[in-house]
N, C-alpha and C positions, 0 to 999 in steps of 0.2 A: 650886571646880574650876579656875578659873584664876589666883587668886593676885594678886597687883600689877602695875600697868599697866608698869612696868619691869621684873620679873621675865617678863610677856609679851614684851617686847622683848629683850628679851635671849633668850630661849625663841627668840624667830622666826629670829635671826641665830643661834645655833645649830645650827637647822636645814636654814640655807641649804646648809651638807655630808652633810645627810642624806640616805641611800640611798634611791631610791623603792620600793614595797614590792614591785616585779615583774623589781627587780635581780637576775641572774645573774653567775658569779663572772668569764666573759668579759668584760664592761661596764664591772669594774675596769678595764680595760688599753687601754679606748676613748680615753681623753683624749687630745686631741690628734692623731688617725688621720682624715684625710679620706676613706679607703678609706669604698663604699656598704657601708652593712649589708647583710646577706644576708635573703633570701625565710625563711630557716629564724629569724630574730630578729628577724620581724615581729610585732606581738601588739597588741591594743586599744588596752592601754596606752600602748605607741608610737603608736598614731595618734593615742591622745587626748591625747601628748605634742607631737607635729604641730601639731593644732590650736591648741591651747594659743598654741605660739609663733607660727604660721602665720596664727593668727584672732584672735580672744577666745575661745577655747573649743569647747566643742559639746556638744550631745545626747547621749543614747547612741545614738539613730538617725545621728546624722551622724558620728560614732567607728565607728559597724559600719560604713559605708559603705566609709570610708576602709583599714579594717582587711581589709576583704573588698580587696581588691585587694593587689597587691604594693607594694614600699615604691616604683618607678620612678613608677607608675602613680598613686600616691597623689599622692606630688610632683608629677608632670606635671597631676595635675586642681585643684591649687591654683595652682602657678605657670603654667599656661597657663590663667588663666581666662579670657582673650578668648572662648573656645568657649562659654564654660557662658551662657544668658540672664540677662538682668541685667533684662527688663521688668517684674519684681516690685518693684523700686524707685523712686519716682516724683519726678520732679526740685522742686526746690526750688519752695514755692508763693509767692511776694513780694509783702508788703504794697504798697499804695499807695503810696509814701511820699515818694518822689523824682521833683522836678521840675528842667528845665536851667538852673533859679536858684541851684542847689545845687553846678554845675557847676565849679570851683577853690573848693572850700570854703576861705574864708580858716583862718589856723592858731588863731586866739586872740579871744574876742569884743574886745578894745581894736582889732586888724586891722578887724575887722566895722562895728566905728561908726565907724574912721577912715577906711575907704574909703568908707560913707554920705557922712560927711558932706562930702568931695571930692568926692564924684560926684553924689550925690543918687538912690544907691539904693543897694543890697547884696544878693546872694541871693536874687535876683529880686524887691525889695520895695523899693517908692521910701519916700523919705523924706516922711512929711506936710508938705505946706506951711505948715502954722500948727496951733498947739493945746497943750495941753501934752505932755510927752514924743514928742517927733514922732518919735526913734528907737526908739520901743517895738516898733512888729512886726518889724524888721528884730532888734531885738534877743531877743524873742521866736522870731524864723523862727530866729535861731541855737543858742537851747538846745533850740528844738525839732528839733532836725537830728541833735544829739548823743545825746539822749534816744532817737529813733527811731532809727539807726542802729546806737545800740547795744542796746534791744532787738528789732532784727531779727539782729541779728547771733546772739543768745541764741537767736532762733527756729532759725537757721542750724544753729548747734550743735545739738537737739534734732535738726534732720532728718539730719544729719551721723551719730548716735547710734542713730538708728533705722534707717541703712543698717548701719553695724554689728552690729546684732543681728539684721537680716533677711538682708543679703546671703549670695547664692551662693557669695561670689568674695571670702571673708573675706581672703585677702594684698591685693586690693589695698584695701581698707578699712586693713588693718594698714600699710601700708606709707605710704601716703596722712597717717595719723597720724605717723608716723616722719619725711616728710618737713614738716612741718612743725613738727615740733620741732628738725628740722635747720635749715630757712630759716623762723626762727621773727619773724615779724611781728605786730603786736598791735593791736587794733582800738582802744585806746587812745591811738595817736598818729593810724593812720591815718583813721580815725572815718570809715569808707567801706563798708555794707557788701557793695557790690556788686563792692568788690576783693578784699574778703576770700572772698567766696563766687566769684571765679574762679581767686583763687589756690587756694584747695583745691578748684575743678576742675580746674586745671594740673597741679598733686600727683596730684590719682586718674591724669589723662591720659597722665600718665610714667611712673607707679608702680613699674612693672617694666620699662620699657623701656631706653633709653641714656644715661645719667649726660650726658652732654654736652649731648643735647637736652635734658633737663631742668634742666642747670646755664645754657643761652643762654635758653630759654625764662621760665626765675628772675629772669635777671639785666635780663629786659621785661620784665615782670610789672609791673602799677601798682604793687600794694600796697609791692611791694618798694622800686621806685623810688621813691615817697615816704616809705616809711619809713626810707629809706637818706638821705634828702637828695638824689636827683639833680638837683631845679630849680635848687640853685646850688652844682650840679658843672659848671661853665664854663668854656672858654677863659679864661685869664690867672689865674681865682682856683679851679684845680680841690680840688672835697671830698672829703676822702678817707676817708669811711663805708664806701661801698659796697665799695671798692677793700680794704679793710682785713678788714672782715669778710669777702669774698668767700675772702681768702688765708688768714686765722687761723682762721674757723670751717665754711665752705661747703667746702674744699677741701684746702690743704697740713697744715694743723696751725700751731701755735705753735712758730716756731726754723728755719722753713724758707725763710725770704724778708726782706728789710731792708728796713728804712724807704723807703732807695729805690725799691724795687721796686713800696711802696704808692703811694709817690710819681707815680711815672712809671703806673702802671697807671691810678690814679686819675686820669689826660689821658688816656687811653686814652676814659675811659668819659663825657668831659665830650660834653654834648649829648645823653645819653641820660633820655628825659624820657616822661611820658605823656600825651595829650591824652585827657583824661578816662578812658576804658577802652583806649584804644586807645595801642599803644609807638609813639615818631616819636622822630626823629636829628633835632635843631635843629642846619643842618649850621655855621651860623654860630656858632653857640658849639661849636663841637666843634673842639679842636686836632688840627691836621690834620699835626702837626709829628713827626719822630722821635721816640722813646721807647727808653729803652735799661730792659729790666727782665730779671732770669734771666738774664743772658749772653747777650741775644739784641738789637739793635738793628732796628727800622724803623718807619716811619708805623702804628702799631698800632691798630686798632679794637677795641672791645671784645671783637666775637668771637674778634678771633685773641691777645689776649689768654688769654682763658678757654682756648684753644687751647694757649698756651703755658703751662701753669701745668696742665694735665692730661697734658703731658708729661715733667710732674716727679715721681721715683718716692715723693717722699713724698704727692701727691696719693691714691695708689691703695691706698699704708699707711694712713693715715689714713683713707680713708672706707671702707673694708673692715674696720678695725678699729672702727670707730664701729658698720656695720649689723652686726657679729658681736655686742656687747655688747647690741643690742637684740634680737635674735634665738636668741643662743646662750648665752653667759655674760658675766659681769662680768671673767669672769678666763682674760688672753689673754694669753701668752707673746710673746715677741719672733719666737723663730722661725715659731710657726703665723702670728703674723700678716703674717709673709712670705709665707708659703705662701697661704692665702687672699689677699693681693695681687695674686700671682701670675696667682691664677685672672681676678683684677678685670680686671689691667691687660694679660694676656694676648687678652682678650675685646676688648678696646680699651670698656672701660667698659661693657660690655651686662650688665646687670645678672642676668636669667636664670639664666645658665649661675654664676654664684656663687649665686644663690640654692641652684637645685638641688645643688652641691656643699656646703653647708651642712644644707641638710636631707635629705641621703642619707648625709651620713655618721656612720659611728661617733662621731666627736664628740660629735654632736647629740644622739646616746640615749647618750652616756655619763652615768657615776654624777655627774661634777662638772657637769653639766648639765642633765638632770631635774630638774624643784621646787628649784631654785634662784633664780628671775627672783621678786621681788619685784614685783607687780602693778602699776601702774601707778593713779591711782584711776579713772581713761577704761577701762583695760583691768579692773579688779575690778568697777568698775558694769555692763558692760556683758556681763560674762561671767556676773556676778548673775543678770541676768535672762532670758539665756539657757538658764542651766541651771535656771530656774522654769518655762521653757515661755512665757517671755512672747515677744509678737510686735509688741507696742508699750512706747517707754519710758515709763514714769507719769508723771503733770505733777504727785503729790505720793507721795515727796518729790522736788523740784523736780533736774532731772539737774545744772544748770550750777549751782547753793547748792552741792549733796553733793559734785561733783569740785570745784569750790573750795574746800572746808574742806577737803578728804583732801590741797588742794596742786597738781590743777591743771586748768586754766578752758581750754577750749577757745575759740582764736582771743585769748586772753587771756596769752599766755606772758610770764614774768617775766622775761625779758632776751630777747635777739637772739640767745644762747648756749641759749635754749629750756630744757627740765626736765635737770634733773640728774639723774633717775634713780635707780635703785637701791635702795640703803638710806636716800637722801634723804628715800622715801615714807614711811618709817615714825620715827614716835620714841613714847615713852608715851600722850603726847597722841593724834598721828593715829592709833594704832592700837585704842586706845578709841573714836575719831572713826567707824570702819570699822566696827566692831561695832552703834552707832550708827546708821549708815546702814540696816546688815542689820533691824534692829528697826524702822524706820521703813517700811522695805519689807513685811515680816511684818504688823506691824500699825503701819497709818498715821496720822499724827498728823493728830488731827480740831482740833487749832487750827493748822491747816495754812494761811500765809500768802502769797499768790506774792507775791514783791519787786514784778516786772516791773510789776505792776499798783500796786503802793503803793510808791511809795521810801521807803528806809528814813531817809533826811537827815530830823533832825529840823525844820529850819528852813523845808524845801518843806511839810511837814506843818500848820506852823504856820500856815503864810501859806493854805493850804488852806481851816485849817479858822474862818481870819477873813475870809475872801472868804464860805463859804456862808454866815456869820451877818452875809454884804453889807455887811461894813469898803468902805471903799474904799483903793487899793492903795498910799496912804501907809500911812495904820493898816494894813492886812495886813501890812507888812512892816516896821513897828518893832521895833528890836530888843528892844524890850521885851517881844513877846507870840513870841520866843525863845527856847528854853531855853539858860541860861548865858551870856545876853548882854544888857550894858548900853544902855540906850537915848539915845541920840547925842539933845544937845540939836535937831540939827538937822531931828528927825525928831519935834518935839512941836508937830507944826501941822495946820495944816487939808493937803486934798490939795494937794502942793505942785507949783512948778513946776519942771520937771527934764526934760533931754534922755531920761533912762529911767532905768528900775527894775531894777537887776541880778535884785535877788531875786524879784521878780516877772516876769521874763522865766524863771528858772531854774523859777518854780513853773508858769508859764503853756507854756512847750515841753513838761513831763514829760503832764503834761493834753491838749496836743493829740498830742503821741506814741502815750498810749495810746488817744486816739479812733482813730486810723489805723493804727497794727502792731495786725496780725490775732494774737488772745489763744492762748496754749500749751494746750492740752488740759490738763485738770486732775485726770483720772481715777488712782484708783489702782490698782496692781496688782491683775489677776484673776488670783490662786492658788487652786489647787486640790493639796494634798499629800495629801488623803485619795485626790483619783485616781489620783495617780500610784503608789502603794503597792500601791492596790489594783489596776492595768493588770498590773503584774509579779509578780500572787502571792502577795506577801508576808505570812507569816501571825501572824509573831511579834515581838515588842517586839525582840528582837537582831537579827531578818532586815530590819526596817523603819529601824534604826542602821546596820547594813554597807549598806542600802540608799542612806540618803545620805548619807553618808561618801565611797562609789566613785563617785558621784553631782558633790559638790562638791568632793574633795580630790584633790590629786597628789600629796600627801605620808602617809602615813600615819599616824595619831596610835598614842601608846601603849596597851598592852591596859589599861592603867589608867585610861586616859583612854576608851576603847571602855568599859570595863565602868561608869564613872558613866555614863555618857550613859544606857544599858540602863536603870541603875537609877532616874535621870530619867526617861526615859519610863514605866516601869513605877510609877510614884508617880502622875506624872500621869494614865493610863491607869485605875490601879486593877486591873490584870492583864496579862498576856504577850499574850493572843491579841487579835489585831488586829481579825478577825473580830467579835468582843464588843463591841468598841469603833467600830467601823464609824461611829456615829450621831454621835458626840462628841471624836472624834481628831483636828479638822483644830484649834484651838488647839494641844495639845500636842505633835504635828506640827509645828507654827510657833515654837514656842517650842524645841523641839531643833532645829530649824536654824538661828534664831539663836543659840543654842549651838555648834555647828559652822562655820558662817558667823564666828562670834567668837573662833575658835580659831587663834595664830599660825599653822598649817599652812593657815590658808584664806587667806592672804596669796599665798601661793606658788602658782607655775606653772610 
């Protein structure tokens, strides 16, 4: 039925110009017209196109909703969701985990014993006065920091995931996600998860609101500020991270600003630093001197920096063209993207009033823009299991595994420059990967392993499992009881004496991490497809195919492809009527949706 995992791919990019199946011959001539569509070319379809960009998807209950209203009115209940209640959603629950020893985490365990042994503590952990390895717990407190940090941060993500699929107020979940693959920081340098989880409360907080505020609000933000370098963006030796990517990727684009301009912005922003959660101006390291950048000279502070640099008309091209490619299409002309600028920098950045001119207009439901978006795998997981009826994401198979193989890990982004989007999600591989997913969902794999609980490093495993047969932590950690590694003469003695045990610090942090982060729920998906067939009627082996089809797809598949699937089911079934089959349909059921589910057209939205 489907051929080669390259003939799939290519199948799918194909069908990125594919008409959706409720196109009219008006919708040709849509591209590119920001005029609103009209009340008389409102239809389901469109709203479940709405959603789609709008959300992760929807129901058929939450498509009729939208559909029952005018397209004004539709808009107005998604971009104004300040209205709608959000107490369905319950704020983040946080392990134990962090105490004010943890406070400047140094950047590197060789930092960690060299400030020990200066000081005669680290991390809130003195150095033993005699014994052997006297920097073991401090050196232990440090992989256990990194360990627990980053599996809270994986917990973060899941609660992150399940506002997604619960929330009211799906744009600002979408948009929340947007921005942070805009101001993409990664829990991998920052190793904090209490920055990470307020930078993506700063993201929801903004979401729709004024580009400016959320661009000065960014530019405080811990996470940001240390992952940019600002501790030594300083008077006389300023770093010009922050200052670089704020103009190349945050704001103007690439070709709009010179090195100078990084230059001198970057003394702008020296002295801008975090004391633990909290932004502070260290005013003594902060050049307090003119600045010449953009044609404009004087004593410049960050703010008015940011100030000047959103009054440049490529700022407003640029990030209107960026939110259109996430929301509308990949493929944006020079002229409209003037035009939507217009609207951007007309508003003096109030994000809103573009939204709404984007999803009101003819554009949006044109033919080159329906089932065109190439799903994201955040945005395919999680529209998965909304359109199953689920109300929790499963802990097997595992949310943050599955979007990392499909390509991308929330609070985990690959560059500073965030996902590349698009067709980047798919190649032969990822899209067998997707199918994959779908199957594991359906039916869950019973050697189902959580990482978070067991690292997968072979070498923490080793030293594991020579500790429970009560080695002591020389012998645990010879390379010899290793896989793939020789065992160092220096390591053929009794327990030796040594300031500490890297590798028994690595295995002794991952151990005490998992005693203190609170564990992911582990449950699998509760599907039920026999109900949902049977809620709406459905009597026959082709009425329960168009069922979910209209169901999971925005694209429509071939009658050729409609008619195997029939005749799939009807093999599996052992007859047409559904009714007959009542007692024994929910595998075959499962199995034609991931059929469907693994069909290039379920890529698309």
């Amino acid at each position: 039925m489907f051929g080669s995992k390259l003939a799939m791919t290519l199948g799918l990019i194909a069908l990125i110009s594919t008409a959706p199946a409720y196109a009219n011959s008006e919708a040709e001539n849509w591209q590119g017209d920001l005029a609103p569509i009209a009340q008389s070319d409102w239809c389901y379809e469109r709203a479940a196109h709405l959603l789609e960009r709008a959300g992760f998807g929807g129901t058929p209950g939450e498509v009729a909703h939208l559909a029952a209203l005018t397209p004004q009115q539709a808009v107005d209940y998604l971009v104004d969701y300040e209205t709608i209640d959000g107490s369905n959603l319950a704020d983040f629950d946080p392990s134990d985990i962090h105490d004010p020893g943890l406070i400047g985490f140094p950047p590197s365990r060789p930092a960690t014993t060299k400030l020990a042994k200066e000081t005669g503590e680290a991390l809130g952990v003195k150095v033993k006065p005699a014994g052997n390895r006297p920097l073991q717990p401090v050196v232990n407190k440090f992989f256990y920091w990194l360990r627990a940090s980053m599996l809270e941060t994986r917990r973060i993500a899941y609660w992150w995931a399940n506002r997604m699929l619960n929330t009211k107020r799906p744009l600002e979940e979408k948009l929340t996600l947007f921005w942070h693959g805009h101001f993409a920081n990664s829990e991998t340098k920052v190793r904090e998860y209490r920055k990470m989880l307020k930078q993506n409360q700063t993201f929801r907080q903004h979401a729709t609101g004024n580009f400016r505020d959320l661009m000065i609000a960014v530019a405080q933000d811990p996470a940001m500020l240390y992952f940019l370098d600002a501790g030594v963006n300083v008077k006389g030796a300023p770093n010009e991270n922050f200052a670089r990517e704020i103009m190349e990727l945050f704001t103007m684009g690439v070709g709009n600003y010179s090195e100078k301009d990084i230059r001198e912005a970057a003394r702008a922003f020296t002295g801008w630093n975090a004391n633990d959660l909290i932004f502070v101006v260290n005013q003594d390291l902060h050049d307090d001197d003119d600045k010449t950048l953009l044609g404009q000279t004087g004593n410049f502070d960050g703010v008015q920096v940011i100030d000047i640099i959103l009054a440049q008309p490529a700022t407003a091209t640029h990030l209107s063209a960026k939110l259109y490619r996430y929301l509308v299409r990949a493929d944006l002309s020079p002229e409209l993207n003037q035009k939507v600028a217009a609207v951007f920098r007309d508003n003096n950045y109030e994000l809103k009033p573009l939204l709404r001119t984007l999803f009101l207009s003819r554009d949006f439901y044109s033919l080159a823009s329906v089932g065109t978006h190439i799903k994201s795998p955040v945005q395919l997981v999680v529209s998965t299991y909304k359109k199953l009826d689920q109300t929790v994401i499963p802990g097997n198979p595992d949310f943050n595994e599955v979007t990392t193989t499909l390509g991308q890990t929330l609070f985990w982004p690959p560059t500073v420059a965030g996902w590349a989007q698009g067709r980047s999600w798919i190649t032969p591989g990822l899209l067998l990967e997707r199918g994959n997913f779908a199957q594991n969902v359906l039916f869950p794999n019973i050697n189902f392993m959580p990482h978070d609980r067991y690292p997968a490093d072979p070498t923490i495993r080793a030293v594991h499992e020579q500790v429970q047969r009560g080695a002591d932590i020389t012998t645990a950690t010879m390379a010899s009881n290793n896989p793939g590694e020789i065992m160092a003469e220096s390591n053929m003695m009794a327990d030796r004496d040594e300031e500490f045990n890297t590798r028994y610090g690595s295995y002794r942090g991952w151990q005490m991490a998992t005693q203190k982060v609170k564990p992911i729920p582990r449950a699998s998906a509760q599907i039920n497809l026999s109900k949902m067939v049977l809620a709406v009627g459905v009597k026959t082996t082709d009425e329960a195919v168009d069922f979910f089809l209209d169901r999971f797809l925005a694209v429509a598949i071939g009658a050729d492809e409609r008619t195997k699937l029939i005749d799939f089911l009807n093999a599996e079934l052992g007859t047409k009527d559904i009714a007959r089959a009542r007692s024994y349909m929910e595998d075959p059921l499962r199995m034609l949706v991931h059929l469907i589910m693994s069909q290039p057209e379920y890529q698309l939205g």
